[in-house]
C-alpha positions as CSV (number, residue, x, y, z in Angstrom):
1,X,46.9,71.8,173.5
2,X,44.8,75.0,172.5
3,X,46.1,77.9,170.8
4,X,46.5,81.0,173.0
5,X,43.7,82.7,170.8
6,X,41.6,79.9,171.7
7,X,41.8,78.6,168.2
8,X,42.4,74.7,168.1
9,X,46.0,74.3,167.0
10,X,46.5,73.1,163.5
11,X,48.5,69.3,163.1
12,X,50.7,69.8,160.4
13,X,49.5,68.5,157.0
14,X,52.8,66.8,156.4
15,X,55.9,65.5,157.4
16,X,58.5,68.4,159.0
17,X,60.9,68.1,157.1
18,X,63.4,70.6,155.5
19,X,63.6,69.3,151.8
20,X,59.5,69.8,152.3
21,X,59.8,73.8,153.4
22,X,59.5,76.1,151.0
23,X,62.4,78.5,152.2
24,X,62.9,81.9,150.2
25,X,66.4,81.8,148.4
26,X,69.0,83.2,149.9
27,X,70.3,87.3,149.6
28,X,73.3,87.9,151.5
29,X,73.0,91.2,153.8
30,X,76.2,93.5,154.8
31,X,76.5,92.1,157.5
32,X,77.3,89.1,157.1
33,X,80.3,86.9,157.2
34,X,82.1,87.3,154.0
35,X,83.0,83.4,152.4
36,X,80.3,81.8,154.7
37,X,77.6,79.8,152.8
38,X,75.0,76.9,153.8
39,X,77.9,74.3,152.5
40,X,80.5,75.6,154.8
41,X,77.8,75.1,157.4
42,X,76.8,71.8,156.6
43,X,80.4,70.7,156.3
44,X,81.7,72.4,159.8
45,X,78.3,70.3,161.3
46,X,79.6,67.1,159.8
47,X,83.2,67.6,161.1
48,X,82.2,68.8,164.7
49,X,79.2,65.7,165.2
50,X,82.7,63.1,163.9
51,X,84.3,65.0,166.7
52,X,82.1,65.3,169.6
53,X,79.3,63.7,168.8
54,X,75.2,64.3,168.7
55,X,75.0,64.8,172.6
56,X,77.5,67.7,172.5
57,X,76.1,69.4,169.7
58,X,74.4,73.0,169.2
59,X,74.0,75.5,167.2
60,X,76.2,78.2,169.9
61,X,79.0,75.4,169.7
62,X,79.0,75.5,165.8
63,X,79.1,79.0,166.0
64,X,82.2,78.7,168.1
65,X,83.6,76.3,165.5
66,X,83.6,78.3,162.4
67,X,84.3,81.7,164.0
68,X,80.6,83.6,163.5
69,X,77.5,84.0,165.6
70,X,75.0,81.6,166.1
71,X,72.6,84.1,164.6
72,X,74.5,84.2,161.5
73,X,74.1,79.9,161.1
74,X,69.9,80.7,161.7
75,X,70.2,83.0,158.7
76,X,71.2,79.7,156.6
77,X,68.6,77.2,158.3
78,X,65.2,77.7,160.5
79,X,66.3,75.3,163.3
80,X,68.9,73.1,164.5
81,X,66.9,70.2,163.5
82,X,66.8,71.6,159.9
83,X,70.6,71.8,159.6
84,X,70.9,67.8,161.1
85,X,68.9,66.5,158.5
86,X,71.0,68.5,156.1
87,X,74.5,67.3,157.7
88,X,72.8,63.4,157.3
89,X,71.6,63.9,153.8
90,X,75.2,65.0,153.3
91,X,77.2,62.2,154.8
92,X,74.6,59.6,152.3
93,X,76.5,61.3,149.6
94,X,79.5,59.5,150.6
95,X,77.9,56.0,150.0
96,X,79.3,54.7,146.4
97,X,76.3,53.9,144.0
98,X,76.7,51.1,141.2
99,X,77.8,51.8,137.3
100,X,74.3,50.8,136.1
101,X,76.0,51.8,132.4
102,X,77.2,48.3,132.5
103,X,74.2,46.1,131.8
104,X,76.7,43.0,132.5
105,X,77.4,43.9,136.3
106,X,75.6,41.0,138.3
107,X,73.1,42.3,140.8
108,X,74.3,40.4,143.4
109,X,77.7,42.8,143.3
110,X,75.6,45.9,143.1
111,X,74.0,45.3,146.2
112,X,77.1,44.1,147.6
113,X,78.6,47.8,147.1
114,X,75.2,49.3,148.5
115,X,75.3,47.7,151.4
116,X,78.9,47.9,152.1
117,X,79.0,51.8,151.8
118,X,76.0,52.3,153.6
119,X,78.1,50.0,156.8
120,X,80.8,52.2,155.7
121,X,79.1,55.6,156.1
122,X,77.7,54.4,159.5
123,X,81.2,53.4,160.9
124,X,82.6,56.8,160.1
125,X,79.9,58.8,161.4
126,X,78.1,57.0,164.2
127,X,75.5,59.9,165.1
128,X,74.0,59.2,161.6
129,X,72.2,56.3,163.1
130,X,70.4,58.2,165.3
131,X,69.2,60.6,163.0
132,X,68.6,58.3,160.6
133,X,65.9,57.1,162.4
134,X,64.3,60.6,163.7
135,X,64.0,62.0,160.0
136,X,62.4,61.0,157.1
137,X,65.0,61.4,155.0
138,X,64.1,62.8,151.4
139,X,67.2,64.9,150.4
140,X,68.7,64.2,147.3
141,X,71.2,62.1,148.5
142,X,69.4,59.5,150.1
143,X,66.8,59.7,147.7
144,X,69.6,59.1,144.8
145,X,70.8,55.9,147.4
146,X,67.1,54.7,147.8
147,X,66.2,54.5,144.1
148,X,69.3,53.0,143.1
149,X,68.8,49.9,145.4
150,X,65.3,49.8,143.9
151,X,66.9,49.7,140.2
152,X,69.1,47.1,141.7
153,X,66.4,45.0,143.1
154,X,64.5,45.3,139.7
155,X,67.1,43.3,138.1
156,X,66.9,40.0,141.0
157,X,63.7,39.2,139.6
158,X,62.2,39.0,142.7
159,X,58.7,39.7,142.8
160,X,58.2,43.7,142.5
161,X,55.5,43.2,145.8
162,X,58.3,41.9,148.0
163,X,61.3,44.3,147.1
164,X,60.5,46.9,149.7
165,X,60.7,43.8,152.3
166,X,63.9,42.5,150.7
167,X,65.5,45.8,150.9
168,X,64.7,46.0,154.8
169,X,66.2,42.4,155.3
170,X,69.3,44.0,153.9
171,X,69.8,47.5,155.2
172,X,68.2,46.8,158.8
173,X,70.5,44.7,159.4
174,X,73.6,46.6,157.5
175,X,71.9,49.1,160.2
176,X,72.1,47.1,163.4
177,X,75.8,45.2,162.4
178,X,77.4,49.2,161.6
179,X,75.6,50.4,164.9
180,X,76.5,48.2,167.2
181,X,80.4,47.5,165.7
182,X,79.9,51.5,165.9
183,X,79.2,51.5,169.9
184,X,82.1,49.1,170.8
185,X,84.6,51.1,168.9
186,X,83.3,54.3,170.5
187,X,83.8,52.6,174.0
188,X,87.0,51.5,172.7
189,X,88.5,54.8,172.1
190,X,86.8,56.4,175.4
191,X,89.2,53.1,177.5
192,X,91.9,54.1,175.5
193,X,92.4,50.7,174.3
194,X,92.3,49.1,170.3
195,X,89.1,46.8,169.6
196,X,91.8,43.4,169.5
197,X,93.0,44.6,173.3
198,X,89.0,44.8,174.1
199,X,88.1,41.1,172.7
200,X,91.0,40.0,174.3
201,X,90.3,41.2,178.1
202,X,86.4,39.9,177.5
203,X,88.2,36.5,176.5
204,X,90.4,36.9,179.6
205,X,87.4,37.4,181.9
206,X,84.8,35.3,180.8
207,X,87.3,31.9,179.6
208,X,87.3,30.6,182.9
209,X,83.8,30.9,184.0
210,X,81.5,27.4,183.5
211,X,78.8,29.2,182.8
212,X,80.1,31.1,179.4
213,X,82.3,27.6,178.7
214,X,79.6,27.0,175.9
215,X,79.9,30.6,174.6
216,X,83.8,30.2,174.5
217,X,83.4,26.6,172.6
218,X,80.7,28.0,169.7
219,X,81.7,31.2,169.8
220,X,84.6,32.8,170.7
221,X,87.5,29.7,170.5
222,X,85.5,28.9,166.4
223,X,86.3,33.2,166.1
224,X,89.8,32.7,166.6
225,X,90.9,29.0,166.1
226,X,93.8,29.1,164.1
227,X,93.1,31.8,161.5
228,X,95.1,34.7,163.5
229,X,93.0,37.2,162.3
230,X,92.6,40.5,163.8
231,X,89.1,41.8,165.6
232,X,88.4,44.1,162.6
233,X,89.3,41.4,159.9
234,X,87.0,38.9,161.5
235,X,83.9,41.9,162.2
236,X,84.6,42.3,158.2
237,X,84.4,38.4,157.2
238,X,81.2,38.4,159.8
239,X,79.6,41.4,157.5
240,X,80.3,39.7,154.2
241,X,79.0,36.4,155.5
242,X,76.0,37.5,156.6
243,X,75.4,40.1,154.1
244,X,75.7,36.6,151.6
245,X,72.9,34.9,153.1
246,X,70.9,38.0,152.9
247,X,71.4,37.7,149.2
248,X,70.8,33.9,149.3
249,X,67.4,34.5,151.0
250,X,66.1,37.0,148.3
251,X,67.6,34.1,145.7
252,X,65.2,31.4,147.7
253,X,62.6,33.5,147.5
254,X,62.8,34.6,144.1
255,X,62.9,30.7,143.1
256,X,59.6,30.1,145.5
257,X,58.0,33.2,143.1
């Protein structure tokens, strides 16, 4: 689309992206709320997405939220997509990294705990995933995440050529397993029922219908038989299973050099 001058419009030269905007610091004018600051911002914005979610989301609401007008929260950030990637860069703070003082601690476990509070982080704010995917994601939180799981891939000994592949194994589908676990819960909460009460009623409908009677013998009836554990308990032995033979496949591969 041209310019209104008639000029060819310019394609940006890099990513948009607000750790990549050069923003002029900060200088409070008199009128301005008195105690409110980018972090108060950024922390109402995490607590109101938990709440409500992405869809219901704006700056106006926000505004509402934290008892200030929604021109006072554009004096902290340019746009509203400027303060999402700063509420997702926020929440990756959360994720535990590993004690890489210890030179003993197996690799294996470091990953482990990567993985598992990056599945964690997901569960407990399920609009990250979306946004996850929509921004590039260079704040110094995920940055600090995405170097330490390179430092812990250094030590596997796999080849250096196939750690960025390895890495995607493991977090896509840490990724898909949080998301989707993510979804049912939210549909869940909106029936007004536990996640047990909701396995339960899809075993009801489906266990006497011949054409899921293999699904119920591989699937469902080898989920349940005799181990009497809950929905949660069994999504969490799922996760660690699965998470293992992501491990065992960079192992394999390491051996095949």
């Amino acid at each position: 689309m041209a310019a209104t001058d008639g000029r060819a419009r310019k394609r940006p030269t890099h990513p948009n992206s607000v750790w990549l905007t050069d923003r002029p610091p900060l200088k409070r004018k008199a009128d301005q709320p008195a105690g409110l600051d980018l972090d108060k911002i950024i922390a109402a914005t995490v607590r109101l997405l938990d709440a409500e979610g992405l869809a219901k989301f704006s700056m106006r609401r926000l505004a509402a939220e934290i008892g200030v007008t929604a021109m006072s929260v554009y004096w902290y950030v340019d746009t509203k997509d400027d303060l999402l990637e700063l509420a997702i860069d926020a929440v990756a703070g959360e994720m535990p990294l590993p004690d890489e003082s210890d030179a003993a601690v197996d690799w294996r476990d470091q990953l482990r705990l990567l993985a598992t509070g990056y599945r964690d982080m997901l569960l407990r704010h399920p609009w990250a995933a979306r946004l996850l995917g929509e921004f590039i994601n260079v704040g110094p939180q995920a940055t600090a995440f995405a170097n330490a799981t390179l430092r812990t891939m250094r030590h596997s000994g796999l080849n250096p050529e196939n750690t960025s592949g390895a890495l995607a194994s493991v977090f896509h589908f840490v990724y898909g397993f949080a998301t989707i676990r993510a979804l049912h819960e939210a549909r869940c909460r909106a029936a007004g029922i536990g996640l047990d009460d909701y396995f339960a009623q899809v075993v009801a409908a489906i266990s006497d219908r011949p054409e899921f009677a293999e699904t119920m013998e591989l699937s469902v009836r080898a989920a349940y038989a005799g181990e009497g554990l809950s929905a949660l308990e069994m999504l969490d032995r799922d996760f660690a299973f699965a998470l293992d033979l992501q491990i065992a496949g960079i192992e394999a591969m390491r051996e095949r050099g």
